[in-house]
DOBAMI-896434 format. One line per 8 residues: their letters; for each residue x, y, z of C-alpha. Coordinates in Angstrom, 2 decimals. Layout:
<atoms>
a	X,Y,Z  ... .
</atoms>
This chain:
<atoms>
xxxxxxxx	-17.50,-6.95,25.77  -15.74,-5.07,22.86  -12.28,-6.90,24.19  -14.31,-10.09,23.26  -13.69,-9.01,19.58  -10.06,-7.13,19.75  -8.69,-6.38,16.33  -6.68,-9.20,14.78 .
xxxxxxxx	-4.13,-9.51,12.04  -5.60,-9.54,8.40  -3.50,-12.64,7.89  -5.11,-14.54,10.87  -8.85,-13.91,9.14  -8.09,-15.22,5.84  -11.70,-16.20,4.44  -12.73,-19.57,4.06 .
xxxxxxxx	-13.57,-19.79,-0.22  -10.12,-19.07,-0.39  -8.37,-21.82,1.66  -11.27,-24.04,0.09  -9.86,-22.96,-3.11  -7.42,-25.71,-5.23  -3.76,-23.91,-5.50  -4.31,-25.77,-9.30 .
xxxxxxxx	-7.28,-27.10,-11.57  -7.58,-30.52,-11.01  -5.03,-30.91,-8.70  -2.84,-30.92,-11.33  0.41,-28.69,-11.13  1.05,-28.46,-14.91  1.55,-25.98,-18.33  -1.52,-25.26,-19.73 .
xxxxxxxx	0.03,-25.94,-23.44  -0.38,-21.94,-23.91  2.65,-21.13,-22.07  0.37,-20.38,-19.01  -0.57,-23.26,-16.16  -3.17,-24.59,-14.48  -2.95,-22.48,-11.83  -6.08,-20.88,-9.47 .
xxxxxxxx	-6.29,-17.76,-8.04  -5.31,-19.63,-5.13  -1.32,-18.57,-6.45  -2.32,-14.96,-6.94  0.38,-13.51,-5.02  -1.51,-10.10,-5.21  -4.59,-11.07,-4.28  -3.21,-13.28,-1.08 .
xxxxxxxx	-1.39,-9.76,0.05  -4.70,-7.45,-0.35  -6.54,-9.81,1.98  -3.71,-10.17,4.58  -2.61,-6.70,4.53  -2.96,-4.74,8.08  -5.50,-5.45,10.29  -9.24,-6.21,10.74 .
xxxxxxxx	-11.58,-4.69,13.16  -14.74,-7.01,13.71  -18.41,-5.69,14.98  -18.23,-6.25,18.86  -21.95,-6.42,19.02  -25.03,-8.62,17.39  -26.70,-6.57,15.17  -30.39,-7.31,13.52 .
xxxxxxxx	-31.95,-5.70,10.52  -35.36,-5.42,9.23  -37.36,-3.65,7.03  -39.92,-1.40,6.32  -40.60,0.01,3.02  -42.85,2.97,2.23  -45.20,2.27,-0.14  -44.96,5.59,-1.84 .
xxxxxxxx	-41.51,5.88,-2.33  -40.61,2.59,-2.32  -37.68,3.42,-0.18  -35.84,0.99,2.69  -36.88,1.91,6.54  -33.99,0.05,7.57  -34.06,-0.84,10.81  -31.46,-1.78,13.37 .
xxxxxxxx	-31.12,-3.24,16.73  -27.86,-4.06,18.68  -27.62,-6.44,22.04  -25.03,-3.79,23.56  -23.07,-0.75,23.52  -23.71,2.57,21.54  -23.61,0.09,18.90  -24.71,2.65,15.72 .
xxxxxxxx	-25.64,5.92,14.85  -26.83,7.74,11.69  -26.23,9.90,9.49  -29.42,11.38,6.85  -28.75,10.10,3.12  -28.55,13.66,2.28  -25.35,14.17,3.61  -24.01,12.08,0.91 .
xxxxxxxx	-27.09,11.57,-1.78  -25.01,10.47,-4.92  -22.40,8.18,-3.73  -22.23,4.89,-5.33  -22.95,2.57,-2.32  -25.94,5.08,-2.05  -28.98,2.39,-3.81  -31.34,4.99,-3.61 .
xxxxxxxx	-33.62,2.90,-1.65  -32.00,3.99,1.96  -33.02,7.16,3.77  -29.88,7.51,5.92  -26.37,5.98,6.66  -26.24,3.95,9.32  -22.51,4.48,10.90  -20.69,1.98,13.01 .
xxxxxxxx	-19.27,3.00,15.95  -16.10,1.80,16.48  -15.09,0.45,19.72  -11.27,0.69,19.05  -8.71,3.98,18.82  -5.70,3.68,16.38  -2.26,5.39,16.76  1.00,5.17,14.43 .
xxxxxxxx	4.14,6.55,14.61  4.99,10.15,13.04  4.42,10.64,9.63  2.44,7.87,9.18  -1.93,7.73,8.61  -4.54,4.57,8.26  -6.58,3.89,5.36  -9.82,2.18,6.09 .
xxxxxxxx	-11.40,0.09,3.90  -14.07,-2.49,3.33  -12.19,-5.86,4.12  -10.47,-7.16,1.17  -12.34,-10.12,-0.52  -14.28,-11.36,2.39  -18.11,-11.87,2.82  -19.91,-9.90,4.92 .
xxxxxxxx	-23.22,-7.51,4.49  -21.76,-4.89,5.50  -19.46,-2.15,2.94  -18.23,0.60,5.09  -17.47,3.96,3.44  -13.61,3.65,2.68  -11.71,6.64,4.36  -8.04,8.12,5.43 .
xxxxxxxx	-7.10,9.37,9.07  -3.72,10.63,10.31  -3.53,8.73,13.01  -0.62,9.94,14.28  -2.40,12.70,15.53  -5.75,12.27,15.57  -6.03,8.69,18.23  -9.65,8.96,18.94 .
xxxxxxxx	-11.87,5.92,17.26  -12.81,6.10,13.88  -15.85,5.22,13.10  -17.56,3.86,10.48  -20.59,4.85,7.78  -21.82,1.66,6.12  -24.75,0.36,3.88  -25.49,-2.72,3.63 .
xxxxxxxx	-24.91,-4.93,0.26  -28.01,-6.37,0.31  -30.17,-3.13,0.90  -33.23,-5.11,1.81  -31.18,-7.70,3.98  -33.30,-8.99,7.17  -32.08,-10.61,9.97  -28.97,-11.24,12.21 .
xxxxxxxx	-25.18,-9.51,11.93  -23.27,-11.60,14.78  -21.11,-10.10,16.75  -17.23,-10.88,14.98  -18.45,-9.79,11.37  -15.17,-8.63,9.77  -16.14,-4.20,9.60  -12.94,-2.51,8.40 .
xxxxxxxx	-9.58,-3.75,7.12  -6.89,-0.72,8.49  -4.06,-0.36,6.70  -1.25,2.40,8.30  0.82,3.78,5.39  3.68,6.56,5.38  3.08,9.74,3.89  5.27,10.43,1.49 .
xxxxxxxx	5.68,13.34,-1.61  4.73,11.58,-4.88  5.26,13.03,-8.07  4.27,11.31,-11.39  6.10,10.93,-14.79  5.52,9.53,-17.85  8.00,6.90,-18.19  10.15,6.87,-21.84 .
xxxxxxxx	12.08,4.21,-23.64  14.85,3.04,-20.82  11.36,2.58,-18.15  10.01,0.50,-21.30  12.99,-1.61,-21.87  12.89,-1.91,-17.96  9.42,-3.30,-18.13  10.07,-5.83,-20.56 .
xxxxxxxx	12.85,-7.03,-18.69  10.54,-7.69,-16.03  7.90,-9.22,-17.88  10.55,-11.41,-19.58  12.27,-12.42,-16.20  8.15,-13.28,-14.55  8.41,-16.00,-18.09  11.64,-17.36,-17.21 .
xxxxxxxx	9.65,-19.94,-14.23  6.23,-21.75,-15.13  5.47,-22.05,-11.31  4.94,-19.25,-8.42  7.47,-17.05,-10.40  6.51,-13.38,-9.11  6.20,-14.79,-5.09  9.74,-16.48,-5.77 .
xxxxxxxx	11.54,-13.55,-7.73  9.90,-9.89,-6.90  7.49,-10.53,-3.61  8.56,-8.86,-0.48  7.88,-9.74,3.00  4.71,-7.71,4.77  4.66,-7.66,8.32  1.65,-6.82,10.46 .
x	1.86,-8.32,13.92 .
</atoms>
């Protein structure tokens, strides 16, 4: 059943290469001798925060693939099956013929159909995305919904990253990472010499610590519970 697989916190889904991952080379917490240290990504403040940002909605359904392909076009006749549910739908490739994710080997967008309905307070939408650094065959279309108005479920058109991928997608797979931001007014400037001077002070202040200096001196706290 789709509350089988409920949304869960980004943070909770935190993909395995990356806890496998040594915090330093070695295991050995040390400068580099080029004012740098042996640090991994595994410290990458930034990168942590993309993958634990917002939420992730997972496939509530077993999926399975296979293939045709048409010997005179030599394009994919993807086809898919699902154990339950209105699972997918499609969508022709002509819709959307030159979008990158589009291989040219597809003939239409297959579109997951999401189980779940968002809604955030006033004033505030949802982007969608393709979850942040984590494996799975499937890279939805990225989109943006105000879902403080609009609280029906949003669903998703995909391809697959492998476009002649056969076999199983188990029910769980990781979908969408959803990400509610505030809309705000934004205007842009081109910063002059006090913005420069502020910059260096920054980059000066990130040298002053060998170790975990920008999670101890400029990180701030994202909650998603």
């Amino acid at each position: 059943m789709p509350e089988d697989y409920r949304p869960v916190q980004a943070k909770l889904l935190i993909p395995q290469w990356y806890k496998s991952l040594e915090s330093y080379n070695n295991g050995e917490k040390k400068p580099n001798g080029n004012a740098g240290t042996s640090a991994t990504a595994k410290k990458c403040m930034p990168l942590f925060d993309s993958m634990a940002l917002g939420y992730i909605i997972l496939t509530h359904a077993d999926i399975w693939v296979s293939q045709q392909i048409d010997k005179d076009t030599g394009k994919y006749d993807q086809r898919y099956e699902w154990s339950a549910f209105d699972a997918i739908e499609f969508h022709p490739i002509k819709q959307l013929p030159e979008h990158p994710l589009n291989t040219g080997h597809e003939t239409h967008y297959p579109k997951w159909m999401n189980a779940w309905s968002i809604k955030t307070p006033k004033g505030y939408s949802t982007l969608f995305i393709p979850p942040s650094h984590r494996e799975t065959p499937i890279t939805i279309l990225p989109g943006v919904v105000d879902t403080d108005v609009y609280d029906a479920p949003v669903n998703f058109p995909f391809v697959l990253k492998d476009p002649g991928m056969e076999g199983l997608i188990p029910a769980g797979t990781p979908v969408a990472q959803v990400i509610p931001f505030k809309r705000d007014s934004w205007k842009s400037i081109f910063g002059k010499e006090k913005q420069f001077m502020d910059q260096e002070k920054t980059r000066l202040k990130l040298k002053t610590m060998f170790f975990d200096s920008y999670k101890k001196q400029f990180r701030q706290p994202k909650e998603y519970n």
